[in-house]
C-alpha positions as CSV (number, residue, x, y, z in Angstrom):
1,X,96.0,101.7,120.7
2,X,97.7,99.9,117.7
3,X,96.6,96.7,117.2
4,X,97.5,94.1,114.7
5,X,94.8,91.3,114.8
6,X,91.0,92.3,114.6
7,X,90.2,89.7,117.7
8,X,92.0,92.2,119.6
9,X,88.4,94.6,119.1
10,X,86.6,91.9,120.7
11,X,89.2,91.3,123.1
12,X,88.6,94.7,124.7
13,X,84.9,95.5,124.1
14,X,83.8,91.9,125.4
15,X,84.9,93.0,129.3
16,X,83.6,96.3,129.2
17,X,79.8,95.2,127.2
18,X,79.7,92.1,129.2
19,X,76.1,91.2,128.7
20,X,75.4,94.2,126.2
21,X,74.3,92.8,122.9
22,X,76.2,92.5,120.4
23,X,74.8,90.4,116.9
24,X,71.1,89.5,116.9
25,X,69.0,88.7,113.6
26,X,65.7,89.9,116.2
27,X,65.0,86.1,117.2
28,X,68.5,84.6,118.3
29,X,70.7,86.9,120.2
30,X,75.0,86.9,121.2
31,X,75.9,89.2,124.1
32,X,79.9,90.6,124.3
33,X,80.7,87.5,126.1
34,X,79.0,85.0,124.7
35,X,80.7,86.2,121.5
36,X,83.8,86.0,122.9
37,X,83.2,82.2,124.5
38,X,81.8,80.9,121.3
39,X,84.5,82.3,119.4
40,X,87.2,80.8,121.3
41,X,86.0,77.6,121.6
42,X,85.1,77.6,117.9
43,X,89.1,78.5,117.6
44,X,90.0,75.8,119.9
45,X,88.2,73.5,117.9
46,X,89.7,74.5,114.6
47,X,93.2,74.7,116.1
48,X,92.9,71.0,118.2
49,X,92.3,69.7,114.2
50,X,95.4,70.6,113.0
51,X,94.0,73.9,110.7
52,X,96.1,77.1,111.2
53,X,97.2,79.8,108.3
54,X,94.7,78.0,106.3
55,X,91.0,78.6,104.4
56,X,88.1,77.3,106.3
57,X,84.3,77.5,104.3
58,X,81.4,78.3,106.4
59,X,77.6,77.1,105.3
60,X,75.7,78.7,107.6
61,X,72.9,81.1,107.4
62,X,72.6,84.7,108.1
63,X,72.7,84.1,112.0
64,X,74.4,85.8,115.0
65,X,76.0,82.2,115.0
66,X,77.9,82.7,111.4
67,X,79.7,85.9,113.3
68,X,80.6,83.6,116.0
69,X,82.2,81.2,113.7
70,X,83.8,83.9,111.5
71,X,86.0,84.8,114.2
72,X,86.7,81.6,115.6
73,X,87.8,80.4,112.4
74,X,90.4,83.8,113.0
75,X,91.1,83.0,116.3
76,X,92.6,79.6,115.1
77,X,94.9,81.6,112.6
78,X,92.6,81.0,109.6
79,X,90.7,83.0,107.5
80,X,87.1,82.2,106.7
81,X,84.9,82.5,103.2
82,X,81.4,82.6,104.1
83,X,79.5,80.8,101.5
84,X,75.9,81.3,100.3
85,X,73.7,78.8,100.9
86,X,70.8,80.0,98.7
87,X,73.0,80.5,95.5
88,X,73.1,77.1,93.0
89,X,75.5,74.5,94.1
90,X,77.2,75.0,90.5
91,X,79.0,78.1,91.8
92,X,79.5,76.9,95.7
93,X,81.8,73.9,94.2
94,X,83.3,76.6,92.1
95,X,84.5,78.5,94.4
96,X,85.5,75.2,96.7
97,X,87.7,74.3,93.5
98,X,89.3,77.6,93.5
99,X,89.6,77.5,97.6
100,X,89.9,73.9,98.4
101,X,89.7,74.2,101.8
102,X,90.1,71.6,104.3
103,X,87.2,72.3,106.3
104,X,83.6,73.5,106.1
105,X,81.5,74.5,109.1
106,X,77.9,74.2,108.3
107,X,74.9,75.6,110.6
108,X,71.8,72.5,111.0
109,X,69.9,74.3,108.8
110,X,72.8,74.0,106.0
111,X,73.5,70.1,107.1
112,X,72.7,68.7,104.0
113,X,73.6,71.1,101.2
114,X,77.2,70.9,103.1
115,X,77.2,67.2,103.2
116,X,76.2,66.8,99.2
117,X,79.1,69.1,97.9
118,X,81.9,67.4,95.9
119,X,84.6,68.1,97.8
120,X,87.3,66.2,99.9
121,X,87.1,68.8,102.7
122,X,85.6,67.4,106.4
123,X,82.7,69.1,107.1
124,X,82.1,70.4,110.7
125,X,78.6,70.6,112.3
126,X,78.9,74.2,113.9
127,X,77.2,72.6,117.2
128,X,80.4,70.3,117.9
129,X,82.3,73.6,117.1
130,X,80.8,76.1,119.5
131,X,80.2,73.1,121.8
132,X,84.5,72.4,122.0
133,X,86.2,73.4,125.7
134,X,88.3,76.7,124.9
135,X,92.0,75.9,125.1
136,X,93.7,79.8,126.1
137,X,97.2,78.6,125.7
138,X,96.8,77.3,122.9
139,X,94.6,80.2,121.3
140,X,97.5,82.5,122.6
141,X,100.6,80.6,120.9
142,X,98.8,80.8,118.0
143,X,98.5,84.8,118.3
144,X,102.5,84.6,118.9
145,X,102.4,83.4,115.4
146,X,100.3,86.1,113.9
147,X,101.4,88.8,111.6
148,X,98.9,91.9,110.7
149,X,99.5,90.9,107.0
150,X,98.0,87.6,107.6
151,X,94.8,87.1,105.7
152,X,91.2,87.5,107.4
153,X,89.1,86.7,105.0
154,X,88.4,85.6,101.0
155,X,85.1,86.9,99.8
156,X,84.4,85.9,96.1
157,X,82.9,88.9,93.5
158,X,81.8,87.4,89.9
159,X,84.4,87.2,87.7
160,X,84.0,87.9,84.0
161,X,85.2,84.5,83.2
162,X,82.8,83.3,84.8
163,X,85.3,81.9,87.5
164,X,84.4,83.8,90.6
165,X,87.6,85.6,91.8
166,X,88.5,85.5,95.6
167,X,89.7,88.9,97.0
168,X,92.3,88.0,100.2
169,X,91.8,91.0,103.2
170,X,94.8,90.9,105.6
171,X,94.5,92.0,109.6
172,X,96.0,95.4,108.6
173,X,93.3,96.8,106.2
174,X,91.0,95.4,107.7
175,X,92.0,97.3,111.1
176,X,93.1,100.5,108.9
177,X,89.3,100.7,107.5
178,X,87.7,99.9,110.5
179,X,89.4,102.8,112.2
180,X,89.0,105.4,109.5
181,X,84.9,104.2,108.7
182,X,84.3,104.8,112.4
183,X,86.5,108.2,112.4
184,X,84.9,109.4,109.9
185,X,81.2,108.9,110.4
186,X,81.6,108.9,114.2
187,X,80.0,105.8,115.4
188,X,80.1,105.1,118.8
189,X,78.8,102.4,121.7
190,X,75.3,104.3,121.1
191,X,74.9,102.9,117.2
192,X,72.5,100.4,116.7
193,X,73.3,99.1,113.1
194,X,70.5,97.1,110.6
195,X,72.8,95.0,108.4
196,X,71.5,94.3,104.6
197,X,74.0,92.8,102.9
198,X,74.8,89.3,103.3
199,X,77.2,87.9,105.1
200,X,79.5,86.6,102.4
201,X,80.4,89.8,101.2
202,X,82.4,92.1,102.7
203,X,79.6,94.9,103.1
204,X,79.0,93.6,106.4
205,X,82.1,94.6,107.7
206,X,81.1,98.3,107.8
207,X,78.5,96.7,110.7
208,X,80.5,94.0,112.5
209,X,84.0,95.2,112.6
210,X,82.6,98.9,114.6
211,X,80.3,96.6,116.5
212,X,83.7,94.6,117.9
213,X,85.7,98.1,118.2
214,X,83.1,100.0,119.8
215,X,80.8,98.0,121.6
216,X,77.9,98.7,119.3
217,X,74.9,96.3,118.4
218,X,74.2,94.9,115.2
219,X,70.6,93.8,113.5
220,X,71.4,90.8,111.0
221,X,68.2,92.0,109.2
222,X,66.1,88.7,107.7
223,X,66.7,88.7,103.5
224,X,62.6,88.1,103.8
225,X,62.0,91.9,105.4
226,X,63.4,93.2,102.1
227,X,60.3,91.7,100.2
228,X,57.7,93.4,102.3
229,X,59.3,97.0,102.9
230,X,56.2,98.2,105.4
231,X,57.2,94.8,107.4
232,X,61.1,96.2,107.1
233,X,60.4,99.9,108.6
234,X,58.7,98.3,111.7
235,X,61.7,96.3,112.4
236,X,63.6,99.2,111.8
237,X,62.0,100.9,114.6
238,X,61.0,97.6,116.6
239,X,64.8,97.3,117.7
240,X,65.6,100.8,117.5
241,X,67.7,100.8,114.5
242,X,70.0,104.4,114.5
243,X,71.9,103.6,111.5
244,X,71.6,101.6,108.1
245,X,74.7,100.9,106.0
246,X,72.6,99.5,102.6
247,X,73.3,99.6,98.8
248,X,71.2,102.0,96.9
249,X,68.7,99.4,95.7
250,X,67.7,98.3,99.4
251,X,66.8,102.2,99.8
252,X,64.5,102.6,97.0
253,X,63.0,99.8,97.7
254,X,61.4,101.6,100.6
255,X,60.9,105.0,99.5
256,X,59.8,103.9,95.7
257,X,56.8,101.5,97.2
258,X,55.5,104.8,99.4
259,X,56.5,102.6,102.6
260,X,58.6,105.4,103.7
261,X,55.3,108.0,103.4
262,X,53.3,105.3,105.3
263,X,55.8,104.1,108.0
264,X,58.8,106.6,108.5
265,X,61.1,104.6,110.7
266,X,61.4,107.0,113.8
267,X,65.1,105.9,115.4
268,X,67.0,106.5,112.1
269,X,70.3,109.1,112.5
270,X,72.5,107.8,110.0
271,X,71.8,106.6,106.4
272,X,74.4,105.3,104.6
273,X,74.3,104.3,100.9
274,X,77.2,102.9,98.1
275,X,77.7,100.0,96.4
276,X,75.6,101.7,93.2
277,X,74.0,104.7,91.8
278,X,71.4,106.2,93.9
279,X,68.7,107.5,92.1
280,X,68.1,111.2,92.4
281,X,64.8,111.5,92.9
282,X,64.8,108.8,95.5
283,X,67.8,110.2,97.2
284,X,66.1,113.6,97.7
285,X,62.6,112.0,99.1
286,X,65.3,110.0,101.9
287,X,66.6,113.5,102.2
288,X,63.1,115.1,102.9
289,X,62.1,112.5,104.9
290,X,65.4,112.7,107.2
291,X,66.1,116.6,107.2
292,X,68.2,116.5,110.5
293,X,69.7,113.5,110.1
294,X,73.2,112.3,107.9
295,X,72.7,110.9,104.7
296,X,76.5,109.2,103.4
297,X,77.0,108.3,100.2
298,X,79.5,105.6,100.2
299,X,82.6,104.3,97.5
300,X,85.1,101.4,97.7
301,X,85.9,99.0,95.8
302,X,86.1,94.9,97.5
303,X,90.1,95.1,96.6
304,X,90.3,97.8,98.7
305,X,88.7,96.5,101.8
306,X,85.3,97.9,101.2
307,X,84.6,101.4,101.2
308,X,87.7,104.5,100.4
309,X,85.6,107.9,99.7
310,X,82.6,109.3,102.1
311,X,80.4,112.1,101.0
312,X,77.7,113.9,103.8
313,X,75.3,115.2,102.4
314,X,75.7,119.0,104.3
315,X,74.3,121.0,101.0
316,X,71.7,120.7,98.4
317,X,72.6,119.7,94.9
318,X,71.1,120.7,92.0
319,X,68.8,118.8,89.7
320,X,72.4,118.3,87.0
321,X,74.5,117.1,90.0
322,X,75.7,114.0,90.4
323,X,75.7,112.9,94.8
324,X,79.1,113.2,94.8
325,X,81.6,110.5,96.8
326,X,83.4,113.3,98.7
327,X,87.3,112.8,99.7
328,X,88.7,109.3,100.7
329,X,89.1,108.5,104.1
330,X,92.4,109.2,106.5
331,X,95.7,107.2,104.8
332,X,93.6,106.8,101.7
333,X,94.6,108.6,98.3
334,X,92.6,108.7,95.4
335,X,94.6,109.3,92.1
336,X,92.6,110.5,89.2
337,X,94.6,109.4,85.8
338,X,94.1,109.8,82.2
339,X,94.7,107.1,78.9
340,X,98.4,107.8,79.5
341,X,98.9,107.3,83.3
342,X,99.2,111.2,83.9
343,X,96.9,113.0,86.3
344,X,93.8,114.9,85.0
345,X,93.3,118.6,86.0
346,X,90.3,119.4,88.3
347,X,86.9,118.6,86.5
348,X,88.5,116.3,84.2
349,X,87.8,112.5,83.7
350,X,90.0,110.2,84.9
351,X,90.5,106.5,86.1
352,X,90.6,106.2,89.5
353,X,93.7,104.7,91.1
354,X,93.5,103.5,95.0
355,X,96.8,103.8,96.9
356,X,96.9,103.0,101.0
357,X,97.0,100.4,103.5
358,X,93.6,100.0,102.5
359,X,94.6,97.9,99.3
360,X,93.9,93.8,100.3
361,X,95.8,91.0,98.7
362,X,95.2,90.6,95.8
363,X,92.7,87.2,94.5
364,X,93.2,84.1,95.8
365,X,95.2,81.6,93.5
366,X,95.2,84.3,90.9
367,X,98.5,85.7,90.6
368,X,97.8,87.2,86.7
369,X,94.5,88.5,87.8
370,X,96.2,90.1,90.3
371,X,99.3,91.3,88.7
372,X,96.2,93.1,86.7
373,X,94.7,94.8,89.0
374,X,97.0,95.8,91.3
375,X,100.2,97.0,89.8
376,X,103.1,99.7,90.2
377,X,102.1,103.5,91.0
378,X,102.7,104.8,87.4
379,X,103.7,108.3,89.4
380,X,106.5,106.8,91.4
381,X,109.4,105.2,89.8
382,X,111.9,105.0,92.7
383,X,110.3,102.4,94.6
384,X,108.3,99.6,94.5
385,X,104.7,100.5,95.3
386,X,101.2,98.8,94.4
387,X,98.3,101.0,93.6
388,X,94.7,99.5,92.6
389,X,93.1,100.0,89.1
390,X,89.7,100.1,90.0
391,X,88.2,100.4,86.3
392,X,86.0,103.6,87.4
393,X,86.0,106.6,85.5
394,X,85.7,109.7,88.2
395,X,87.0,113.3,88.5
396,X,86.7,116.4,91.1
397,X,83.9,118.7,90.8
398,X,83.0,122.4,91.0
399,X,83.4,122.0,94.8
400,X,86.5,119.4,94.9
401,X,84.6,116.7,95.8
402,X,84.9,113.6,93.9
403,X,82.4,112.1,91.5
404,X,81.5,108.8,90.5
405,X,81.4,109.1,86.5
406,X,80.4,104.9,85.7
407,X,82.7,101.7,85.0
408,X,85.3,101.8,82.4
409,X,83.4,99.4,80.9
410,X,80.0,100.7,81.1
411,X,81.6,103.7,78.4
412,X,80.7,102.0,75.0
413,X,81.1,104.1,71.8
414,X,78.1,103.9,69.0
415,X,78.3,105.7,65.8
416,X,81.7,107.0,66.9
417,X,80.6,108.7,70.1
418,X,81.6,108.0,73.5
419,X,78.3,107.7,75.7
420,X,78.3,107.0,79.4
421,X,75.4,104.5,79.9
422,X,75.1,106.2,83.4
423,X,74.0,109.3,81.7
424,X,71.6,107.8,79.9
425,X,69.9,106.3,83.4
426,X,70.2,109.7,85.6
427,X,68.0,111.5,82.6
428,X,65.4,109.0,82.8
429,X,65.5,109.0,86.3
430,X,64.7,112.9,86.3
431,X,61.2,112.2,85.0
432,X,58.9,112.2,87.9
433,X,57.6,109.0,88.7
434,X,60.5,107.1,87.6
435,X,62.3,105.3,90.5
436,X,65.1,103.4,88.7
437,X,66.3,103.4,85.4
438,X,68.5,101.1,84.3
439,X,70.5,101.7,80.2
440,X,72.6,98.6,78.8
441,X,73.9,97.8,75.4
442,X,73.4,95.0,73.6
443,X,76.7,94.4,71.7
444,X,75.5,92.1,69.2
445,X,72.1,93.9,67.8
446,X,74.5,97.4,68.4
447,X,71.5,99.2,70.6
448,X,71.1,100.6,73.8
449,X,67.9,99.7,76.4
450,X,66.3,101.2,78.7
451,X,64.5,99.2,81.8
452,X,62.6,101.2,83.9
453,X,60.4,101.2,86.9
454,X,57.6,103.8,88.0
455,X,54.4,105.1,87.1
456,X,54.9,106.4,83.5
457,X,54.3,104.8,80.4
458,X,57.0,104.1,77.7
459,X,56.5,106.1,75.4
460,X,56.6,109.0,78.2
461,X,60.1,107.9,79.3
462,X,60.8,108.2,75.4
463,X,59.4,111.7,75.0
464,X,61.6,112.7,78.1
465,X,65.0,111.4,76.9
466,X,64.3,112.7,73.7
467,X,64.3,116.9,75.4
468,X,67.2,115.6,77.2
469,X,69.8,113.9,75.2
470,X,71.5,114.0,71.8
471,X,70.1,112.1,69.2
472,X,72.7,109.3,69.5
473,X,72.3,108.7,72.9
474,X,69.1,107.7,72.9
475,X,68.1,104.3,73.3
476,X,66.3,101.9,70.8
477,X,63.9,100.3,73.3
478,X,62.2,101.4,76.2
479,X,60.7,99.1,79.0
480,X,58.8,99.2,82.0
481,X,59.0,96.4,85.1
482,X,57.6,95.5,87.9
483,X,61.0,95.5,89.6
484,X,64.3,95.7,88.5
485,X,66.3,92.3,89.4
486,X,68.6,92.3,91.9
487,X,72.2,90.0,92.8
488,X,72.7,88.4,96.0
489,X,73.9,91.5,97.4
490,X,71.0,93.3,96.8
491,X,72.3,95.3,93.8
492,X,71.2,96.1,90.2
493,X,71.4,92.7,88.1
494,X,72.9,94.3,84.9
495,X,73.6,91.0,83.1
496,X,69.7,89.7,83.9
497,X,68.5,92.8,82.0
498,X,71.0,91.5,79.0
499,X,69.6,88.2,79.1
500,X,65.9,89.6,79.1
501,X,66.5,91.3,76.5
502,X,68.1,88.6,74.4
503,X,65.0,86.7,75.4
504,X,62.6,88.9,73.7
505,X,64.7,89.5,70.4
């Protein structure tokens, strides 16, 4: 069936999974239907106001609730930015300013950090919301109005201004990745998904949007449970978790503490990781501990509506290989381009290009940004067609599967080399006992670091690199931590390891 408005998943499954559940964080639960009621009266609501084609913020917590009111707020013909409530208020009202929407929803719990924002928004208690008598002819004129390029969604990334930038998803990618994600990694009404990521990202989507299509059930997994990661494999197999979606870092978080030799959650088919690098050694004690079941490694960028590439892991690599990314998914090309805009050859190094229905918006209020970003297919000249610049370097390997190389930006040149910083982490990472390595460069003092975390000492780590890399690759300074620090999202904090750094000069 073609469809042209994401509601229309729940439309469907919510008759057929009546009372099945659907969203649940293991204490507060929303079956099919009660996903559905809540949703349109949340709509309703919205709609009754006056709001349509229009932002609408939402305070709430990571909740079965926050689903609820994601999709109301579509169901009006909005689009909803979820905002963090445990990030500083500084970068909340920034990305109000950017937004300036002219309503916030807030959950009880989020009452009063919604109420003291500066902002001339109204703010909602979600309670009235949800509470609001469902008004189906009015919820179906304003599907009448609907186009599949209308937005979904704005989810804000840090901008290097420091300006976060708001990528805009329309109906149709979000559809278009939804069907090719679940094509190609074959969920089905049987999946049981534990979500990671928070909920104002758009990582979630790889759980919530199969959930709605398929009539699957989703675990909104506490942020807490990732502090205690014996705690997080029992409610991994409390609730019978089949498949986990997570960025790299959530992963070794388990299997570098030894929870995973301790507690080896039993229900686990699928394991899906992206986002980041995943640490070889780590990846292969997942793959040992999982032998028949699918390890994925994951690529997207947010500007193209989450994830593009999928890689299964159905051979052994050897100790040099990178975990490759695969092939992009159905009605997704990846384009592989040189300094000049032409195409590399096989096994060359390339910039990767994104071209599909997959490609969002562009940024919200950001027309230069975007101009930037997403500009004209330098390989097609007869008509007017956007591709996304996604500032990684990639290229096709021995097999023709792509490979992740690092970020355009992550290339520095010292001493008149080129060095990959991501080189520089996967050979410290092949020392055993090393879990995660992490190289930056300092710009100012002209020197690489190393962070690290794992049993050796220092000067180990030093002695390794040393049999392993070129003089001028290695770094100046060597550390060990505790534990690497992580963004909201769970992933390597690369500009905290800058700043501890310039701390200790």
């Amino acid at each position: 069936m073609y469809h042209t408005n994401i509601i229309e998943y729940l439309e469907l499954s919510a008759p057929e999974y009546t009372d099945k559940l659907a969203f649940s964080d293991g204490a507060d639960s929303l079956s099919f239907r009660e996903l559905y009621d809540v949703s349109c009266r949340v709509g309703s609501f919205l709609s009754d106001k006056g709001y349509m084609r229009e932002p609408i913020a939402l305070m709430m917590g990571k909740h079965p609730d926050t689903v609820a009111a994601m999709l109301g707020v579509v169901s009006a013909g909005c689009f909803y930015t979820c905002l963090d409530p445990d990030v500083p208020r500084q970068r909340v009202e920034l990305i109000l300013e950017k937004l300036s929407p002219r309503a916030i929803i807030y959950d009880e719990e989020n009452r009063e950090r919604a109420e003291e924002l500066s902002t001339s928004a109204a703010v909602y208690p979600y309670t009235v919301a949800c509470s609001f008598s469902s008004d189906t002819e009015r919820l179906t004129w304003v599907r009448s109005q609907a186009l599949d390029t209308d937005p979904v969604y704005v989810v804000f990334t840090s901008g290097s201004t420091g300006m976060p930038k708001g990528v805009v998803a329309s109906h149709r990618s979000v559809i278009d990745y939804t069907e090719t994600l679940c094509e190609a990694l074959g969920f089905s009404d049987k999946t049981v998904f534990g979500n990671q990521a928070p909920l104002c990202f758009d990582a979630p989507l790889k759980e919530i949007m199969p959930t709605l299509k398929l009539g699957a059930t989703t675990y909104l997994i506490p942020r807490k449970l990732f502090l205690s990661p014996v705690r997080l494999c029992e409610f991994l197999d409390e609730h019978r978790i089949n498949t986990v979606c997570w960025v790299a870092s959530a992963l070794v978080l388990i299997s570098a503490s030894g929870a995973l030799e301790r507690y080896r959650p039993s229900h686990l088919e699928t394991v899906c990781f992206g986002s980041e690098v995943f640490p070889s050694g780590e990846y292969k004690k997942w793959r040992a501990a999982y032998p028949q079941g699918r390890l994925v490694n994951l690529y997207g960028p947010t500007e193209a509506t989450g994830m593009s590439c999928y890689w299964i892991a159905d051979r052994e690599l050897e100790d040099s290989e990178r975990i490759p990314i695969g092939r992009p998914f159905r009605n997704t090309e990846i384009i592989l381009l040189g300094d000049d805009l032409s195409p590399v050859s096989d096994g060359e190094q390339g910039e990767i290009f994104i071209r599909g229905s997959c490609l969002t918006l562009g940024y919200f209020g950001d027309s230069e940004r975007t101009g930037r970003a997403f500009v004209q297919n330098p390989l097609n000249q007869s008509f007017p067609e956007l591709v996304y610049r996604t500032g990684d370097i990639g290229r096709k390997n021995s097999h023709g599967e792509l490979e992740f190389i690092c970020r355009v930006d992550r290339q520095i040149k010292l001493m008149g080399h080129r060095i990959e910083l991501g080189e520089i982490e996967t050979a410290a990472q092949r020392l055993c006992g090393v879990s995660r390595a992490a190289a930056v460069f300092d710009s100012e003092s002209r020197r690489i670091i190393v962070y690290f975390t794992g049993t050796p000492e220092a000067s180990e780590v030093i002695a390794h690199l040393k049999e392993h890399l070129p003089r001028y690759m290695l770094p100046r300074r060597v550390y060990r931590l505790e534990a690497m620090p992580l963004t909201q999202s769970g992933k390597l904090d690369r500009g905290a390891l800058l700043a501890l750094f310039s701390a200790s000069k």
